[in-house]
C-alpha positions as YAML, in Angstrom:
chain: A
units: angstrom
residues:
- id: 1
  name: UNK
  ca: [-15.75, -14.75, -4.83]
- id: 2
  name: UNK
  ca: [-15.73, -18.09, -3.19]
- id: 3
  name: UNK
  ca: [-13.48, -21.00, -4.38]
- id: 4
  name: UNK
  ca: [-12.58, -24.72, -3.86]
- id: 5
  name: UNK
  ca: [-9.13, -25.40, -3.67]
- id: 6
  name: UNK
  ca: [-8.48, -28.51, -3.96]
- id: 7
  name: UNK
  ca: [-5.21, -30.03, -3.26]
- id: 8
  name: UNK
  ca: [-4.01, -33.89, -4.51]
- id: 9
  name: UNK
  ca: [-1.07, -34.15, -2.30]
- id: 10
  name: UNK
  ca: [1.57, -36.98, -1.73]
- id: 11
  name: UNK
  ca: [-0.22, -37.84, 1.53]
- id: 12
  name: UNK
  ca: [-3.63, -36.20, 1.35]
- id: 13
  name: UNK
  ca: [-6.33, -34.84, -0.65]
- id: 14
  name: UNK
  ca: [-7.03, -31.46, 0.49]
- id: 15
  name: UNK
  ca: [-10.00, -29.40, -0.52]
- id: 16
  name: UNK
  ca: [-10.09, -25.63, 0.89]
- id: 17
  name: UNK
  ca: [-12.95, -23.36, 0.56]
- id: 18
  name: UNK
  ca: [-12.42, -19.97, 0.83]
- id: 19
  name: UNK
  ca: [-13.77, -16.48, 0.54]
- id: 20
  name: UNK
  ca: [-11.32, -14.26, -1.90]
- id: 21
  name: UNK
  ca: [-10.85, -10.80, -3.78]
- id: 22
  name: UNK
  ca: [-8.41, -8.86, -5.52]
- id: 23
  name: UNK
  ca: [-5.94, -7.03, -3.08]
- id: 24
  name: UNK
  ca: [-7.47, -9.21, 0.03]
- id: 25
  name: UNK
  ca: [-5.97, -12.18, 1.98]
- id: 26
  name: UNK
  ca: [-7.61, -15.16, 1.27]
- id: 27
  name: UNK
  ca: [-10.25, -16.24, 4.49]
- id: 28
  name: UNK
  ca: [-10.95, -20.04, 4.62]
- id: 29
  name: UNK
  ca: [-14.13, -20.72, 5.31]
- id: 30
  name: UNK
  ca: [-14.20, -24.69, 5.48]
- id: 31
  name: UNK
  ca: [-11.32, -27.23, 5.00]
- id: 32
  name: UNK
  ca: [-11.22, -31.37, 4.63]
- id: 33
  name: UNK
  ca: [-8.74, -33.94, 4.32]
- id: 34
  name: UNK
  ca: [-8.82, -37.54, 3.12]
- id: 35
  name: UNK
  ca: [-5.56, -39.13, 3.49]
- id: 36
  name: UNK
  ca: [-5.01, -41.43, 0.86]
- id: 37
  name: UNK
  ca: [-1.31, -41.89, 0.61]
- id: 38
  name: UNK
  ca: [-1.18, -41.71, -3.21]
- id: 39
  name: UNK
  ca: [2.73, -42.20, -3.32]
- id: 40
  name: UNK
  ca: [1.99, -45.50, -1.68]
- id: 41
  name: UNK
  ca: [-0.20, -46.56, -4.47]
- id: 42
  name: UNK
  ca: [2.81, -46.49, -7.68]
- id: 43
  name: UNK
  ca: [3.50, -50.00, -8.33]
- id: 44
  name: UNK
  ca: [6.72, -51.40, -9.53]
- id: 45
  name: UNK
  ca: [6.10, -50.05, -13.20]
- id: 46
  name: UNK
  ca: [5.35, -46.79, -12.09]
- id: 47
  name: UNK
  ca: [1.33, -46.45, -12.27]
- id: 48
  name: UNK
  ca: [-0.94, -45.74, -10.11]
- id: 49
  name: UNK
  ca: [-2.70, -48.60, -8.66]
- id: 50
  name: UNK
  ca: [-6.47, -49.48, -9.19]
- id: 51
  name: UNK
  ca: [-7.13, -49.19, -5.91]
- id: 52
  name: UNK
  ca: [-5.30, -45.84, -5.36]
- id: 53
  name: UNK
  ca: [-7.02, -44.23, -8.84]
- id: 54
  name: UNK
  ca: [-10.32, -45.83, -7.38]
- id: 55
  name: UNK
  ca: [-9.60, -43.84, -3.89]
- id: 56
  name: UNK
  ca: [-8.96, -40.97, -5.82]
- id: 57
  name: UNK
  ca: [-11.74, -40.47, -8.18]
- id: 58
  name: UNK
  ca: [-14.26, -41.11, -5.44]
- id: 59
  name: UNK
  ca: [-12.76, -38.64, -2.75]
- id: 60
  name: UNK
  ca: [-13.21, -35.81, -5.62]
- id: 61
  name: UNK
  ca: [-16.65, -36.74, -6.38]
- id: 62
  name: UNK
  ca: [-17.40, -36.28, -2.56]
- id: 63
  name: UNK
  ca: [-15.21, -33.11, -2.23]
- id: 64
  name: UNK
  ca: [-16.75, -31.71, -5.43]
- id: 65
  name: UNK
  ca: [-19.53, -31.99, -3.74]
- id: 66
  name: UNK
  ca: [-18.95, -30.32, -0.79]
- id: 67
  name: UNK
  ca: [-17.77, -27.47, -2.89]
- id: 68
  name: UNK
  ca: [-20.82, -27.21, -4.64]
- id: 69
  name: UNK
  ca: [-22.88, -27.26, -1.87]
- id: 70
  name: UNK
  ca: [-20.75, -24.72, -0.29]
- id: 71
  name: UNK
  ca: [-21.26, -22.12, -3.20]
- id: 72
  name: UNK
  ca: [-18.45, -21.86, -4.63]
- id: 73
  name: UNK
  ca: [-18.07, -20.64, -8.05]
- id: 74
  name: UNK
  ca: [-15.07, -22.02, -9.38]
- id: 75
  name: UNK
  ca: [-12.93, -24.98, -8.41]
- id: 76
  name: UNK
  ca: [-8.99, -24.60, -8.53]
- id: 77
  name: UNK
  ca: [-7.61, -28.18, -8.74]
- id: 78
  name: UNK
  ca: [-4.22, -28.94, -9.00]
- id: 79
  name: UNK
  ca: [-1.67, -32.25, -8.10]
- id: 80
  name: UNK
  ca: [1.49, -32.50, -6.94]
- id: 81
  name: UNK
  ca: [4.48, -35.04, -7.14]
- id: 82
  name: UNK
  ca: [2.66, -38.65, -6.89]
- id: 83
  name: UNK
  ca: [-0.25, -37.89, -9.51]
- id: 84
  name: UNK
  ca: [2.81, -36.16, -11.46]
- id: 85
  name: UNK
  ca: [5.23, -38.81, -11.10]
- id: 86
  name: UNK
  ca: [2.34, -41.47, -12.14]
- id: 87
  name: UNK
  ca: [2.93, -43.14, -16.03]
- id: 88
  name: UNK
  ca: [-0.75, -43.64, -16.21]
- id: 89
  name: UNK
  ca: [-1.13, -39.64, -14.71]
- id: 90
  name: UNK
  ca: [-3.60, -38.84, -18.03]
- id: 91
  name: UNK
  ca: [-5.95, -42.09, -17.52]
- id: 92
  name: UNK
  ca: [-6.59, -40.97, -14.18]
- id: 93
  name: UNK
  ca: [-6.66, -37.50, -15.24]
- id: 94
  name: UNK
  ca: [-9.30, -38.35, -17.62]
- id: 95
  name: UNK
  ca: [-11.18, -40.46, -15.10]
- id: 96
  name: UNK
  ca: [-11.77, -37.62, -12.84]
- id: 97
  name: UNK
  ca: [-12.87, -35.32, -15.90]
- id: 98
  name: UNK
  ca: [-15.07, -38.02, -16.61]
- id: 99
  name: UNK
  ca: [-16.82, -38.72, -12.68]
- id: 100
  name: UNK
  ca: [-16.47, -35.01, -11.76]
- id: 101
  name: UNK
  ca: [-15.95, -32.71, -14.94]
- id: 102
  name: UNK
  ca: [-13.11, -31.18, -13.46]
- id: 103
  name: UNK
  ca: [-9.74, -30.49, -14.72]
- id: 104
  name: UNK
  ca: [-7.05, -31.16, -12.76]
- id: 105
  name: UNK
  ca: [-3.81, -29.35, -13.39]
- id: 106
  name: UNK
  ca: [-0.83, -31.41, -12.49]
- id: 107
  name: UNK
  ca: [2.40, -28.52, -11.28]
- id: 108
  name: UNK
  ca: [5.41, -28.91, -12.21]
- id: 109
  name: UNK
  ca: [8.16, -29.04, -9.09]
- id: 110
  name: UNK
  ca: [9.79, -25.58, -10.11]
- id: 111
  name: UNK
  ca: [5.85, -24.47, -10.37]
- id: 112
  name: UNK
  ca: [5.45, -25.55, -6.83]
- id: 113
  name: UNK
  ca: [8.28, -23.61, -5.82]
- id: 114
  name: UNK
  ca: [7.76, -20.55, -7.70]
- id: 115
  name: UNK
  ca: [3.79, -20.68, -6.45]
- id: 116
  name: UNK
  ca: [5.09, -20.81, -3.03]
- id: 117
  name: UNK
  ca: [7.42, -17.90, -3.54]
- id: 118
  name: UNK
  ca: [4.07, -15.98, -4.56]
- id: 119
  name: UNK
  ca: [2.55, -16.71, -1.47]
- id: 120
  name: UNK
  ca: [5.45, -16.12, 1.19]
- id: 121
  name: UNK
  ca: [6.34, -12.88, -0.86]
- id: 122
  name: UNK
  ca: [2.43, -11.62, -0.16]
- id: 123
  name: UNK
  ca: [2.98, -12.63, 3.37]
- id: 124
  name: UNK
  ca: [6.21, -10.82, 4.47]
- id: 125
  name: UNK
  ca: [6.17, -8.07, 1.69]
- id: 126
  name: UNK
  ca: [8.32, -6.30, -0.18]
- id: 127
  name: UNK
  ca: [10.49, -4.72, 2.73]
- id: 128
  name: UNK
  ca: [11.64, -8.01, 3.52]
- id: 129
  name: UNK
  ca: [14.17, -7.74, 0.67]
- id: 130
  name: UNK
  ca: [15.46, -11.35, -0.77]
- id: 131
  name: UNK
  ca: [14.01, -14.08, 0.63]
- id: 132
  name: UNK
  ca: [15.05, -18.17, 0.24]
- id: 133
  name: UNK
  ca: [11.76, -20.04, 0.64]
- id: 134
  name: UNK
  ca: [11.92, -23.84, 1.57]
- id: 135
  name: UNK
  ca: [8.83, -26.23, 1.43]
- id: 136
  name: UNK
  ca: [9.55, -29.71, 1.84]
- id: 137
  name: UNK
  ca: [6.52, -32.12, 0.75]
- id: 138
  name: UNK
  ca: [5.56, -35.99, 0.87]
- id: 139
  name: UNK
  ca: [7.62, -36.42, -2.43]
- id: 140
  name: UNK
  ca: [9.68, -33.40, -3.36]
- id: 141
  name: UNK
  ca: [11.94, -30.48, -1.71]
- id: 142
  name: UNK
  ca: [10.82, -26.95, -3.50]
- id: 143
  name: UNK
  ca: [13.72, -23.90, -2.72]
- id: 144
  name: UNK
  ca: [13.88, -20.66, -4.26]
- id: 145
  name: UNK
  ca: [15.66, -17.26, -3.97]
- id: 146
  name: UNK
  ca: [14.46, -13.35, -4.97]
- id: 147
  name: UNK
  ca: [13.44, -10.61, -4.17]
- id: 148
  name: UNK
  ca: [10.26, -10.40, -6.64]
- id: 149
  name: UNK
  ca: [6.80, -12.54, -6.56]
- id: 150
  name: UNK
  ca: [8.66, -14.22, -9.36]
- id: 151
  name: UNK
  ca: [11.81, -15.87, -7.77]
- id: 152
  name: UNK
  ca: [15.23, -15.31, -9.33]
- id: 153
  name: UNK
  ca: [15.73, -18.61, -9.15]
- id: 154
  name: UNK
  ca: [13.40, -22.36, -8.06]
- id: 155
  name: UNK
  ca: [14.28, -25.72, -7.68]
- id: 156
  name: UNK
  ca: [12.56, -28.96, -7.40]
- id: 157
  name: UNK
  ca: [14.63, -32.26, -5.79]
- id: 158
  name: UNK
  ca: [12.68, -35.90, -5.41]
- id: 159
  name: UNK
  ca: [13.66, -35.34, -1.62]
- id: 160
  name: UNK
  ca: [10.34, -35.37, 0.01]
- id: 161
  name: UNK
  ca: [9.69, -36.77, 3.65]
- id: 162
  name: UNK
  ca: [7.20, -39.38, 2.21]
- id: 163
  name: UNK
  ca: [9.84, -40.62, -0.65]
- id: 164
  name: UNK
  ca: [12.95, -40.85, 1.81]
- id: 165
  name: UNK
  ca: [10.54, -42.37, 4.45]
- id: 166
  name: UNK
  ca: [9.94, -45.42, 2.04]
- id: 167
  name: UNK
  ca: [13.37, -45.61, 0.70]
- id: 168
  name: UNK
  ca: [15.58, -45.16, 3.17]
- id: 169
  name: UNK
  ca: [13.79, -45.86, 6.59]
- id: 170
  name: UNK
  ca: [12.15, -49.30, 6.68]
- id: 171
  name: UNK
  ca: [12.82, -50.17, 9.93]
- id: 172
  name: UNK
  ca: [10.63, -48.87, 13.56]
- id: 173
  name: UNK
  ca: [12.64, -47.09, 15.21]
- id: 174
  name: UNK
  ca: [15.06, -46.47, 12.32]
- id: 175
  name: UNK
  ca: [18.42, -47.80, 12.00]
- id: 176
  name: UNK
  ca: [21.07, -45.33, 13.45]
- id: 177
  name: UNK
  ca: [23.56, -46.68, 10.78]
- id: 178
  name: UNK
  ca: [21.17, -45.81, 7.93]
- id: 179
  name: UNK
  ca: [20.40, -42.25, 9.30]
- id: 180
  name: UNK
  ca: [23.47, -42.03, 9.31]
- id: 181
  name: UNK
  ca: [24.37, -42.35, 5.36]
- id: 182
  name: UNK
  ca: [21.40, -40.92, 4.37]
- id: 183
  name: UNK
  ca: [22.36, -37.77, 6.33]
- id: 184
  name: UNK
  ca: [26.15, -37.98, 3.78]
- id: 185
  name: UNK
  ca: [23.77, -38.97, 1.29]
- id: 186
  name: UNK
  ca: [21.81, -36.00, 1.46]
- id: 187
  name: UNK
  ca: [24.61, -33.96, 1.63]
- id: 188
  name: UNK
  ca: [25.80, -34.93, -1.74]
- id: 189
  name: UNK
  ca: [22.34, -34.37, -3.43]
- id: 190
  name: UNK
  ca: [22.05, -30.99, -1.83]
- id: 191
  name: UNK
  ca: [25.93, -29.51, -2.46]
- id: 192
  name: UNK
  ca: [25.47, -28.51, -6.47]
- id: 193
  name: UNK
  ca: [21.43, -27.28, -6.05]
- id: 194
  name: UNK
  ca: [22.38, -25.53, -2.91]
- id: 195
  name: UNK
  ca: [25.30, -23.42, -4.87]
- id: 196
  name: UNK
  ca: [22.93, -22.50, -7.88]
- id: 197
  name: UNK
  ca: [20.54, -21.43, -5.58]
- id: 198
  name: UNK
  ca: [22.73, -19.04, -3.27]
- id: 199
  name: UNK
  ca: [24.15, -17.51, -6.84]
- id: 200
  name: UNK
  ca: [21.63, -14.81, -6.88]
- id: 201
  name: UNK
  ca: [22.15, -13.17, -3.75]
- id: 202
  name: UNK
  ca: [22.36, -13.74, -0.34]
- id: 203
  name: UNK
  ca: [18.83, -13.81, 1.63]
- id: 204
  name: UNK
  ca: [17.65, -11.05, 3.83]
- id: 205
  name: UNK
  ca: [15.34, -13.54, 5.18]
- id: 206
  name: UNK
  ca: [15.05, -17.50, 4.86]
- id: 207
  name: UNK
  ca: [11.48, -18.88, 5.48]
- id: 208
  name: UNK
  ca: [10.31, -22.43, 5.55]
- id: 209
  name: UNK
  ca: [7.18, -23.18, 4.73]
- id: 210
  name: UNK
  ca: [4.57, -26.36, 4.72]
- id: 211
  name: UNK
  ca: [3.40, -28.51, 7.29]
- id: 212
  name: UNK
  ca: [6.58, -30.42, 8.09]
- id: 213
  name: UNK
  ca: [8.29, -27.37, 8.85]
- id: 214
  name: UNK
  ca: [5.28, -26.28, 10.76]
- id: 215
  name: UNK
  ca: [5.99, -29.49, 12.12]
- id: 216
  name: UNK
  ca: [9.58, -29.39, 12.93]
- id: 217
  name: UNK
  ca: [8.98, -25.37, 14.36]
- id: 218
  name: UNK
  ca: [6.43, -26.89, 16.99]
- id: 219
  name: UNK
  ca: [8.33, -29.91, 18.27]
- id: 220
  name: UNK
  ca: [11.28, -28.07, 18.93]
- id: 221
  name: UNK
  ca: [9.07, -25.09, 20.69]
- id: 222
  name: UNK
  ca: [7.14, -23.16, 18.89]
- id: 223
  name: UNK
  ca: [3.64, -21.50, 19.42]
- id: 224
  name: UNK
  ca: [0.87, -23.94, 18.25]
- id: 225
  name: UNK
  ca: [-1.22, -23.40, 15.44]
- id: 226
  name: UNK
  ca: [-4.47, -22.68, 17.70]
- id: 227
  name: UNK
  ca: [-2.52, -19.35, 18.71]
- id: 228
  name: UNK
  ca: [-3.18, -18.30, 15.35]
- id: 229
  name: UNK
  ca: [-1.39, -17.81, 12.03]
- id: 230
  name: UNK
  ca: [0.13, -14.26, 13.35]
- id: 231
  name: UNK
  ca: [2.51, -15.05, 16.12]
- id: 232
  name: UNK
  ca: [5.97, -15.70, 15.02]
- id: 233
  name: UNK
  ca: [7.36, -19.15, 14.46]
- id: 234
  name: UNK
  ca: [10.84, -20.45, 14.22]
- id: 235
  name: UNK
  ca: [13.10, -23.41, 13.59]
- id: 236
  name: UNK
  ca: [16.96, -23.37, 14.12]
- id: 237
  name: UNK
  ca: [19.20, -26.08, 12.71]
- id: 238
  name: UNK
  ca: [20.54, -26.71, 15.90]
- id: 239
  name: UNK
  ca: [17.23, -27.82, 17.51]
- id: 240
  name: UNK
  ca: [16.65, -29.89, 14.47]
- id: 241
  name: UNK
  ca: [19.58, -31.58, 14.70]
- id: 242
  name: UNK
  ca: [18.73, -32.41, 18.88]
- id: 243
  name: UNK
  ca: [14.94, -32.99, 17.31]
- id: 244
  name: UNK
  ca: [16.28, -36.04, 15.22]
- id: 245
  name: UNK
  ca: [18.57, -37.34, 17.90]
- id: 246
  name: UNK
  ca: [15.18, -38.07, 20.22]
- id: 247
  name: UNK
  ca: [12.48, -38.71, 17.30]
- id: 248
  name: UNK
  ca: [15.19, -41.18, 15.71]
- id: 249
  name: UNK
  ca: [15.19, -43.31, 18.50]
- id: 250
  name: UNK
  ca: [11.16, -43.78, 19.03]
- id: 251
  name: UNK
  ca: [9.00, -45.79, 17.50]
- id: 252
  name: UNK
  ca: [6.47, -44.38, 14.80]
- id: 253
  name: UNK
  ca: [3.37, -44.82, 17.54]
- id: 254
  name: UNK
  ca: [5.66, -42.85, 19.92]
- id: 255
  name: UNK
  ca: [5.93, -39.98, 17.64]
- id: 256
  name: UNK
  ca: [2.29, -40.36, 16.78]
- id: 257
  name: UNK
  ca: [1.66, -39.25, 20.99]
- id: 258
  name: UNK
  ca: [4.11, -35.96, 20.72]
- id: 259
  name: UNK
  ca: [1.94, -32.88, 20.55]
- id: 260
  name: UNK
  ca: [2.08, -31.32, 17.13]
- id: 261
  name: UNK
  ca: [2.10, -34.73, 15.32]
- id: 262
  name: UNK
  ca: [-0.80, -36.20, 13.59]
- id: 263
  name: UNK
  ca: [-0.79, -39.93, 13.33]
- id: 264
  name: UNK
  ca: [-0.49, -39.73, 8.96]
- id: 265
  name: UNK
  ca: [2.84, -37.92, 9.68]
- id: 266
  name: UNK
  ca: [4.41, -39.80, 12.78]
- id: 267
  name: UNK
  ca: [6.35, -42.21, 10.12]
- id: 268
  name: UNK
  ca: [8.15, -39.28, 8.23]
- id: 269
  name: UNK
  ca: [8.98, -36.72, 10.72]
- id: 270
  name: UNK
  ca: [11.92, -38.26, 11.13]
- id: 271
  name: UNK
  ca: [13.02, -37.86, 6.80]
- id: 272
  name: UNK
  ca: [11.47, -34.59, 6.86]
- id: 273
  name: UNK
  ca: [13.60, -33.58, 9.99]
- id: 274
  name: UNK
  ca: [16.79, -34.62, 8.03]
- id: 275
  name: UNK
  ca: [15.94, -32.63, 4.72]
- id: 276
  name: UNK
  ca: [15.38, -29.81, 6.40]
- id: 277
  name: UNK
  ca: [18.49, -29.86, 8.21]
- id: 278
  name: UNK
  ca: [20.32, -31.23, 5.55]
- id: 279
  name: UNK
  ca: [19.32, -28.05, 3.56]
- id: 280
  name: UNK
  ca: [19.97, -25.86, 6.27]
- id: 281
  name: UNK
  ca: [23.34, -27.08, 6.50]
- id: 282
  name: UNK
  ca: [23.87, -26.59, 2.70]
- id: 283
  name: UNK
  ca: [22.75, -23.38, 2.46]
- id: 284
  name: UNK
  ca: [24.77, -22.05, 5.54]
- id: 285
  name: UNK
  ca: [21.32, -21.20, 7.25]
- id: 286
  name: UNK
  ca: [20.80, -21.53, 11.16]
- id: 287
  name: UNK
  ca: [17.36, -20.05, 11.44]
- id: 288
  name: UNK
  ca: [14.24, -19.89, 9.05]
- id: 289
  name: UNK
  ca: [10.37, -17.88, 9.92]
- id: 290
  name: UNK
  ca: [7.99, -20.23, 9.59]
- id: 291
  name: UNK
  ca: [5.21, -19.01, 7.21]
- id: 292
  name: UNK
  ca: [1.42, -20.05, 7.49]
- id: 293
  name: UNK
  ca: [0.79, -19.12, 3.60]
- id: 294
  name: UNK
  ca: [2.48, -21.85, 1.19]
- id: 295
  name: UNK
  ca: [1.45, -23.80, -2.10]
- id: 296
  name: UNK
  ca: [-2.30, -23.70, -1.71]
- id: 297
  name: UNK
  ca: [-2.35, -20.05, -1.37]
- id: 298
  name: UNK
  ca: [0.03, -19.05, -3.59]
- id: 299
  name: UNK
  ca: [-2.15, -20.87, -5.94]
- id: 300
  name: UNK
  ca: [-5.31, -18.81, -4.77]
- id: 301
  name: UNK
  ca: [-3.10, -15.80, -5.28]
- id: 302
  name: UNK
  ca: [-1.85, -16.33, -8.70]
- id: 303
  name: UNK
  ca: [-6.48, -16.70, -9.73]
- id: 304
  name: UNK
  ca: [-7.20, -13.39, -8.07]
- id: 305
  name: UNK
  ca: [-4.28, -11.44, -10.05]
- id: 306
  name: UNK
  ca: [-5.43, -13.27, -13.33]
- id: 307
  name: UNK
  ca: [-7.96, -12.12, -15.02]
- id: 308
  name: UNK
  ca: [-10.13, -13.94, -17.18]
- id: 309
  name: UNK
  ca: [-9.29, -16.88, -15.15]
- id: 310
  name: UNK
  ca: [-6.44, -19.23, -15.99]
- id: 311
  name: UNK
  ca: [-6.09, -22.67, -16.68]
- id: 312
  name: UNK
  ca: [-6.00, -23.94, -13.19]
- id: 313
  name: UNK
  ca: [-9.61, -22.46, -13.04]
- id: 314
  name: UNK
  ca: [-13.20, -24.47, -14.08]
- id: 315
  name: UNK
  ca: [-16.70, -22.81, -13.96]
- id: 316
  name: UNK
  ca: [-19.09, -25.09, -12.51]
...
């Protein structure tokens, strides 16, 4: 079957076509991005602007669109932390019902984290025993630990790179004295989450997953994504600990010009850098595998091995 994934992110609206069965590994056939910056658009009293629902609604009419004329069949749509963290989340909701008769599911954190699990578990397989999976996104962290496509245990923290970005680093190039409390700050957050999560077991393998570890794997040496999903990626939390001492002294246009950094992401490499190694150090792990299958297919995942469809899924 062919779908339309489409993905309301933190950052950027995502919408993935792809050509999927039962027992096969999801094959993208076409992908777009608007970035819209959604967590940008929650005023003071916690709604979503105007101008952001505005952005919103029209970018799924158009991406609808594209899905339609792409043939897909169905349309998995599904938001993440800013539509969820929204207190107007069901007037948009109902908005985009309304422009594009589709129903967007808004996930839980813990869902994000367990979907993920799905989808790393399919990649490495069951010989890879217990596995901590990390995904750190424009407004939350997502962790779990198992050795099942259903994790033993997930978490969800409000310690994205987006959210951090705008509450902790204001200034270009960032202040060396705030780094440096929000690295004890971090540590604090992370101590009791990281101890419920290592309770089940200690990991035969810790993977990261997402584009800022993607991110963080490729600035501190890693193949590049044109190489292809297949060749082996990692991160160590000792070169992302040297990573932050450079990228914390540039300026967010000089981070914009490394190679593996898109402009949209220049100003939080440098929060996303310090939650992962923040977590790293929590969980007493040096090294993770970087894995090229995360939320998105997870969610594509959890469609094929339901059947009739679930929720998440509309007929056009």
């Amino acid at each position: 079957m062919r779908l339309g994934v489409l993905d309301v992110g933190s950052n950027t609206v995502h919408m993935l076509v792809v050509d999927a069965q039962a027992g096969g590994a999801p094959t993208a056939m076409s992908s777009t991005k608007a970035v819209l910056r959604l967590a940008e658009q929650i005023d003071d009293d916690g709604r979503m602007t105007d101008h952001g629902a505005d952005l919103l609604v029209s970018t799924i009419q158009d991406f609808t669109k594209i899905a339609v004329s792409s043939g897909c069949g169905e349309i998995m749509a599904f938001a993440t932390s800013a539509v969820r963290d929204a207190t107007n989340t069901d007037e948009v909701l109902a908005r985009i019902k309304k422009t594009s008769d589709l129903d967007v599911t808004v996930l839980s954190g813990v869902d994000e984290a367990r979907l993920t699990c799905l989808a790393v578990r399919r990649w490495y397989g069951w010989q890879a025993g217990r596995i901590l999976a990390l995904d750190i996104g424009g407004g939350s962290l997502e962790m779990s630990n198992g050795v099942d496509e259903e994790p033993d245990i997930a978490i969800s923290l409000p310690l994205g790179a987006g959210r951090l970005t705008r509450e902790w680093i204001q200034d270009d190039p960032p202040d060396r004295r705030r780094i440096a409390v929000l690295r004890d700050w971090l540590d604090a957050e992370l101590r009791g989450p990281a101890k419920d999560l290592k309770a089940p077991g200690k990991p035969h393998l810790a993977v990261g997953s997402s584009k800022t570890f993607r991110m963080l794997a490729r600035l501190t040496g890693a193949a590049p994504s044109s190489a292809g999903p297949h060749i082996q990626r990692t991160v160590t939390q000792d070169g992302i600990r040297q990573l932050i001492a450079f990228i914390s002294r540039m300026t967010t246009a000089d981070r914009a010009e490394l190679e593996g950094v898109s402009a949209d992401r220049a100003p939080q490499v440098v929060a996303g850098a310090l939650v992962a190694e923040a977590t790293m150090r929590a969980l007493g792990v040096d090294r993770l595998e970087i894995c090229p299958w995360a939320l998105r297919e997870g969610v594509i995942l959890r469609r094929l091995d339901s059947e009739p469809a679930g929720p998440m899924t509309i007929a056009q």
